[in-house]
C-alpha positions in Angstrom: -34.3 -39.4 22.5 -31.8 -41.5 21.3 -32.2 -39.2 17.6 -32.1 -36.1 19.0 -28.6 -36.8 21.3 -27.1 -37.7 18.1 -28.5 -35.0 15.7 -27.0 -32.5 18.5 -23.3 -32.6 18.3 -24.0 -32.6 14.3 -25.5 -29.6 14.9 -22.9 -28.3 17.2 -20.3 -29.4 14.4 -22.4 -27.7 11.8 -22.2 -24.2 13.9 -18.9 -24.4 14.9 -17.8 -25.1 11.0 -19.8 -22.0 10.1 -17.9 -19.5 13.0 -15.3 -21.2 11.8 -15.7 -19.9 7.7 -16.9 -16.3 9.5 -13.3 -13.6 9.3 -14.9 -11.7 11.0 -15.7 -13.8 14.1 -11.9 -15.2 13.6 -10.2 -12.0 13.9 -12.4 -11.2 16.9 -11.1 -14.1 18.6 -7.7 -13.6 17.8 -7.7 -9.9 19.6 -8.7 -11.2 22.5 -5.9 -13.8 23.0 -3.4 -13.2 25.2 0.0 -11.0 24.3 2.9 -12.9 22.9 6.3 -11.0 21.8 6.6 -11.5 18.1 9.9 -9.7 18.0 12.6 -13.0 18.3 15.6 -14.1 16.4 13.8 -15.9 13.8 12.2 -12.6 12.5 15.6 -11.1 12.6 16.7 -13.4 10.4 14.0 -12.6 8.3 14.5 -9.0 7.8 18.7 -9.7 7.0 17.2 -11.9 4.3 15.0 -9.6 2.8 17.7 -6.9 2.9 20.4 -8.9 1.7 18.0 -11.0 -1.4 14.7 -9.4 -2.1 15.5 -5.4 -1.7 18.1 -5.5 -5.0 15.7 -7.0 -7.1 12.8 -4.7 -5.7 14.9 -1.8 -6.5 15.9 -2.9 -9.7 12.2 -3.4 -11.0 11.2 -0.1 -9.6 14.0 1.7 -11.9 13.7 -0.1 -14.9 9.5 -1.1 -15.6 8.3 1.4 -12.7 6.7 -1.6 -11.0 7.8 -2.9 -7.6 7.3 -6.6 -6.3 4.3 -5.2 -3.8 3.5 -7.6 -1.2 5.2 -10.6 -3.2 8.4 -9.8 -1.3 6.6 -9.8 2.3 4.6 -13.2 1.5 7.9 -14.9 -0.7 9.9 -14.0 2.3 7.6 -15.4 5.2 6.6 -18.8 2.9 9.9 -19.3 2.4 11.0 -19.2 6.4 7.5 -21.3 7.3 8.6 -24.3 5.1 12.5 -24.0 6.6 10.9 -24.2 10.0 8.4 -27.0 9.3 11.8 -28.9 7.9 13.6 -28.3 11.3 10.8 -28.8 13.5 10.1 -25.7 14.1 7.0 -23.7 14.8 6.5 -19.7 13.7 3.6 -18.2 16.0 1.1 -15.9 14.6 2.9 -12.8 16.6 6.2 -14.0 14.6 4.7 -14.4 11.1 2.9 -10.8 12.0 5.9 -9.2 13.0 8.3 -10.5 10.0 5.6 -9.2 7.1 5.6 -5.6 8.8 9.4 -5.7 8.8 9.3 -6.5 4.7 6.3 -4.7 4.2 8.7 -1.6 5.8 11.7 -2.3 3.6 10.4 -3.3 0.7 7.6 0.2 0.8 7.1 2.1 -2.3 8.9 5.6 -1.9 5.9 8.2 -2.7 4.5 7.9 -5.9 7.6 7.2 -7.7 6.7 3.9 -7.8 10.5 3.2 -6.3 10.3 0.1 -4.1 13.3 -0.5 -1.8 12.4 2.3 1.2 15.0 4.4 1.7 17.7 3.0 -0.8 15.8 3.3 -3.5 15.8 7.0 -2.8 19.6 7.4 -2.5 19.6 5.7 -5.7 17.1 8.4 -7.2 18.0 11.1 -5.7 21.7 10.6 -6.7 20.1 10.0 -10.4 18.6 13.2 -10.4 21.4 15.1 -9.1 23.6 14.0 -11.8 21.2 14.5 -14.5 20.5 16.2 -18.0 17.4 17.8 -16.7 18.8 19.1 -13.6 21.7 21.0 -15.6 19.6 21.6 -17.9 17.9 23.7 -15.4 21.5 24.8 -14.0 20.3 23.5 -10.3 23.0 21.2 -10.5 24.9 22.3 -8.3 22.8 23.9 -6.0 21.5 21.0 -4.5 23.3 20.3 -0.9 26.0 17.6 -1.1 23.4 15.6 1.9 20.8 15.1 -0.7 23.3 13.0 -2.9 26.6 13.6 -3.8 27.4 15.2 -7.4 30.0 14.1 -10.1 32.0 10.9 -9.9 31.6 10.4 -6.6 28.0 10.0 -6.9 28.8 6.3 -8.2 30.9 5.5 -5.1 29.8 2.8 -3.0 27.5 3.5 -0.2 29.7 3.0 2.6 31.9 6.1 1.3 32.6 8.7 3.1 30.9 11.3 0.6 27.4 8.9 1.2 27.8 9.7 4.9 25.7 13.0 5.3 23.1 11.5 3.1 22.9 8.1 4.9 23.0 10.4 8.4 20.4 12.6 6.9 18.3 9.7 5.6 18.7 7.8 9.2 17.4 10.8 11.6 14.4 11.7 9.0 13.3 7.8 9.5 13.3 8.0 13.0 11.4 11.4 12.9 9.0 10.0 10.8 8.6 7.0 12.9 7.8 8.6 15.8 5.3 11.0 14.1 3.4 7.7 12.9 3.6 6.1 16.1 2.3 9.1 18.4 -0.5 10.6 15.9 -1.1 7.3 14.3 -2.2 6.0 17.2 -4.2 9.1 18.1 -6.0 8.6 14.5 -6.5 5.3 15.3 -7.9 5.8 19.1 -10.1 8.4 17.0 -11.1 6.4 14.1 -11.4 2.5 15.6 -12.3 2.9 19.2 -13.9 6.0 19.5 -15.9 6.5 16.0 -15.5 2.8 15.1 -15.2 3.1 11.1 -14.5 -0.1 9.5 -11.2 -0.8 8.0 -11.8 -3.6 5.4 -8.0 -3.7 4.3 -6.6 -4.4 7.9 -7.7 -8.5 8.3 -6.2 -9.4 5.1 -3.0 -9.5 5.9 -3.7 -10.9 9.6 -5.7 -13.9 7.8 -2.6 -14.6 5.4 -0.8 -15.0 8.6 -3.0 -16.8 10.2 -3.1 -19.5 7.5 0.9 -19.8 7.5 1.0 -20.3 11.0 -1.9 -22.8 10.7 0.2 -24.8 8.1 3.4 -24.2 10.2 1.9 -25.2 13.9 -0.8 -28.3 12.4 0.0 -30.3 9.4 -3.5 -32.8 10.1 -5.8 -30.1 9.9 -7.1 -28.3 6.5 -8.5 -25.0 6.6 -9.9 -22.8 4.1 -7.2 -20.0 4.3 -4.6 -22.5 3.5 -6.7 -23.2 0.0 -7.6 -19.8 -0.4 -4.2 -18.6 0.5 -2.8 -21.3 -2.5 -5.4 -20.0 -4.9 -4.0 -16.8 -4.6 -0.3 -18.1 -5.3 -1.0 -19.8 -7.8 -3.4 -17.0 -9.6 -0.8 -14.2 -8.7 2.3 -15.9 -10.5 0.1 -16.6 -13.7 -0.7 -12.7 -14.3 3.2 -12.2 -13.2 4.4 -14.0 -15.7 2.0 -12.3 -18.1 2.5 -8.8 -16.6 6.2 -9.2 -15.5 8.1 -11.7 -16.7 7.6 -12.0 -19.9 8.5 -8.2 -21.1 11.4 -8.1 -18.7 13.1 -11.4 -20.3 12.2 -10.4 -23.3 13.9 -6.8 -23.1 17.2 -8.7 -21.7 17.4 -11.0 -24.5 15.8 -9.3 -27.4 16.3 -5.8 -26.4 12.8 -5.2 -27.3 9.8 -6.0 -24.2 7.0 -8.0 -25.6 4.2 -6.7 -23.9 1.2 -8.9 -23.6 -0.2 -6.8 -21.3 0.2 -3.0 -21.3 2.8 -1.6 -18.2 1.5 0.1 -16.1 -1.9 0.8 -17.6 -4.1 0.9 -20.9 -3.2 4.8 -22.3 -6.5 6.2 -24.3 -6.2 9.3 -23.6 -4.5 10.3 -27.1 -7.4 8.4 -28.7 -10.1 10.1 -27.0 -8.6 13.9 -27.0 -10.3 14.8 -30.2 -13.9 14.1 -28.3 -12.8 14.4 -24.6 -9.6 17.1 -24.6 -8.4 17.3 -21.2 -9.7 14.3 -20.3 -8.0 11.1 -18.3 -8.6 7.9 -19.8 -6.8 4.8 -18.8 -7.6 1.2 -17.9 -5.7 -0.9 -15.3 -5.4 -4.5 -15.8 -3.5 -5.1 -12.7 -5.1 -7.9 -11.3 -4.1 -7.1 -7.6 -6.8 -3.6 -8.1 -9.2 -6.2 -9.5 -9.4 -8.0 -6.1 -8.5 -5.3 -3.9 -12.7 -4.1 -5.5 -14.1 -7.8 -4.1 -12.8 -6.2 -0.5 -13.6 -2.5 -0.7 -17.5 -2.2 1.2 -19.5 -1.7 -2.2 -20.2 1.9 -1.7 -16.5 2.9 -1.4 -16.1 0.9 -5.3 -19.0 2.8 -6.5 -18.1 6.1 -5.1 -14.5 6.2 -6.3 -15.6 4.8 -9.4 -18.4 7.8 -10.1 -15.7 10.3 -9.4 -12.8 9.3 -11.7 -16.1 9.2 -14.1 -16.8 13.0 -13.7 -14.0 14.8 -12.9 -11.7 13.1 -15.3 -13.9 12.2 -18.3 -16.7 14.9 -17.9 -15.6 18.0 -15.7 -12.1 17.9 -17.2 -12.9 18.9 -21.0 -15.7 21.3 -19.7 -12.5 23.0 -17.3 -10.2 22.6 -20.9 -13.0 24.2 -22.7 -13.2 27.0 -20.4 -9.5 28.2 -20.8 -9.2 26.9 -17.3 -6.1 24.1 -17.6 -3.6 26.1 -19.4 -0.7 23.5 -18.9 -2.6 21.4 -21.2 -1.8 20.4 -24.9 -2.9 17.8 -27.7 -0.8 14.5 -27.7 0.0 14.7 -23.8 -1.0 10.9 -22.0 -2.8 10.3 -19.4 0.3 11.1 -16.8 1.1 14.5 -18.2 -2.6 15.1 -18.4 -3.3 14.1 -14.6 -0.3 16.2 -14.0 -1.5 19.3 -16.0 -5.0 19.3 -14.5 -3.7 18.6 -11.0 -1.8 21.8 -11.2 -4.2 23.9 -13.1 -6.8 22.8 -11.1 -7.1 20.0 -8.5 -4.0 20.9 -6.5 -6.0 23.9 -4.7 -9.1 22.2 -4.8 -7.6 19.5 -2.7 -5.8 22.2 0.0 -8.9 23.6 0.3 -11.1 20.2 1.1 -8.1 18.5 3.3 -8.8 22.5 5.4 -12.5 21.5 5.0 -12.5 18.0 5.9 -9.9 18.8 9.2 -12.3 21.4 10.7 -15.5 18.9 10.2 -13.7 16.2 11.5 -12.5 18.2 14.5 -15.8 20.0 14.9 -17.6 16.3 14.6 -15.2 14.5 17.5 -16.0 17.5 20.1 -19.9 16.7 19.1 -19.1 13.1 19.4 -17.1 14.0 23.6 -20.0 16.0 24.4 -22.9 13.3 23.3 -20.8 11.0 25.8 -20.5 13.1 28.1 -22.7 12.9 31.4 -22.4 15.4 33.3 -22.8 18.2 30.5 -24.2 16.6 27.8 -27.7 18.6 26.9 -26.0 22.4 27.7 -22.5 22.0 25.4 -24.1 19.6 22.9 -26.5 22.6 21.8 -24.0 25.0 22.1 -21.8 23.2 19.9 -24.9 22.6 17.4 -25.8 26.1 17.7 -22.0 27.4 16.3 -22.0 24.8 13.7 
């Protein structure tokens, strides 16, 4: 008896430690804690911070290299403010931490796929580059864009509390709100759609939640170790090895040599021009980021092999057959792997895609009134084989 009482709280201990190591089961219990504000003075500090320190040098790497700091901003920013805290004896909650990395994740965003990080000034800065450019006189359009895109001439380089940046800042200001509210109100309708309703997983969403959650563990209990705090360190320490390769290196090098020294190739390994001869029309390039590289250990398996079997025949098998064909006109020997994505996507892929988003909307729509009708009680055999019959 005396053996089984104290083989039981091992046990106990042995379970709880496995829950424990289960994200799944951890982000479970955190949705169903009770609601704390997030939104407090500490996280407003946060954001002035990031504006005022990270968003120059975001915007600076996303104009010179085409590469943005990502999520190094968000996490550099929130690190930073956990280990002040923990010096003043103070404790960031969850909701806090939470609250301060959507603030940097919003403005420190890459613009598009212009691979401009800095939100919206990194578009006042491109969009005033453009205006003032050879290729837009080139094209004589100069002039002809509207002074509340950018401004035009010398006072293009004004400050941007000028009174010429005004319309653009106003015009900049009321599209962000407008945009805002369209994510909020259908965002959350896709999301009522998507997560409650058709309950598709969304294996991107806890990462940033645990990342969180282990600052806030190291920020509220300095006794305890957990594993997100090691894997969390890992990470760091991993992530500013490959910058240094990636980053670092080629932009100190191009500020004191005038010449990058590229250990690694920025943004990706081109061989398309070396394949052409074989494969013409074809997109060949190799990323050796090493955020896409874990970002495949979180994608559900099928996703990895789907996208990877696609890129595999339409890029490197359909493409030549289309060039063969006389079907990508805007095509030509010696073009990369960008103007070759770009060529095909307007010869070809650009109506393709209008025509499966059309394809995809109507399925989906169709598929949510089947899915209403199968919960429905009260008319569920009747208007379920109605709706079967018409699809």
């Amino acid at each position: 008896m005396k053996e089984n009482k104290s083989t039981q709280p091992a046990a106990e201990k042995k379970k709880k430690e496995d829950s424990f190591f289960d994200a799944k089961f951890s982000i479970e219990a955190i949705q169903n804690e009770p609601y704390e504000d997030g939104f407090t003075w500490k996280t407003v500090l946060g954001a002035l911070f990031i504006c005022f320190v990270m968003m120059p040098g975001i915007i600076f790497m996303g104009l010179m290299i085409g590469q943005d700091l990502g999520t190094a901003a968000e996490w550099v920013t929130i690190i930073l403010f956990v280990e002040i805290s923990r010096r003043a004896f103070i404790t960031l909650r969850k909701q806090e931490l939470y609250i301060l990395k959507y603030t940097a994740s919003q403005l420190t965003h890459v613009a598009g796929g212009m691979a401009l990080g800095g939100g919206m000034f990194a578009w006042l800065i491109w969009n005033r580059y453009m205006r003032n450019s050879e290729a837009f006189h080139a094209f004589g359009i100069a002039h002809e864009v509207p002074d509340w895109v950018a401004p035009y001439g010398d006072a293009a380089f004004q400050h941007f509390l000028a009174s010429v940046w005004w319309p653009v800042i106003g015009v900049t200001v009321a599209a962000m709100l407008l945009s805002k509210f369209t994510q909020l109100s259908l965002g959350y309708i896709a999301f009522k759609a998507t997560a409650d309703m058709e309950k598709l997983p969304f294996p991107l969403a806890p990462i940033a939640a645990e990342g969180a959650i282990a600052l806030a563990e190291t920020s509220q209990d300095k006794g305890k170790n957990r594993y997100r705090q090691s894997c969390f360190s890992i990470g760091i320490v991993m992530g500013a090895a490959f910058g240094i390769l990636y980053i670092a290196i080629p932009t100190l090098t191009s500020a004191f040599f005038g010449r990058p020294i590229q250990l690694l190739p920025i943004p990706f390994l081109d061989l398309t021009t070396s394949f052409e001869k074989w494969l013409p029309g074809g997109t060949i390039g190799l990323s050796l980021n090493l955020a896409l590289l874990f970002m495949g250990f979180v994608l559900p398996w099928r996703i990895v092999i789907g996208m990877f079997s696609t890129a595999i025949l339409f890029q490197i098998i359909l493409n030549p057959i289309f060039q063969r064909q006389g079907w990508m006109p805007s095509w030509a020997p010696g073009k990369d792997a960008i103007e070759t994505h770009v060529a095909a996507s307007i010869d070809i892929y650009l109506s393709v895609g209008i025509g499966t988003a059309f394809a995809i909307a109507i399925v989906g729509f169709l598929g949510r009134v089947q899915g209403d009708c199968q919960n429905s009680q009260t008319q569920k055999g009747q208007s379920c084989r109605t709706i079967r019959f018409r699809l």
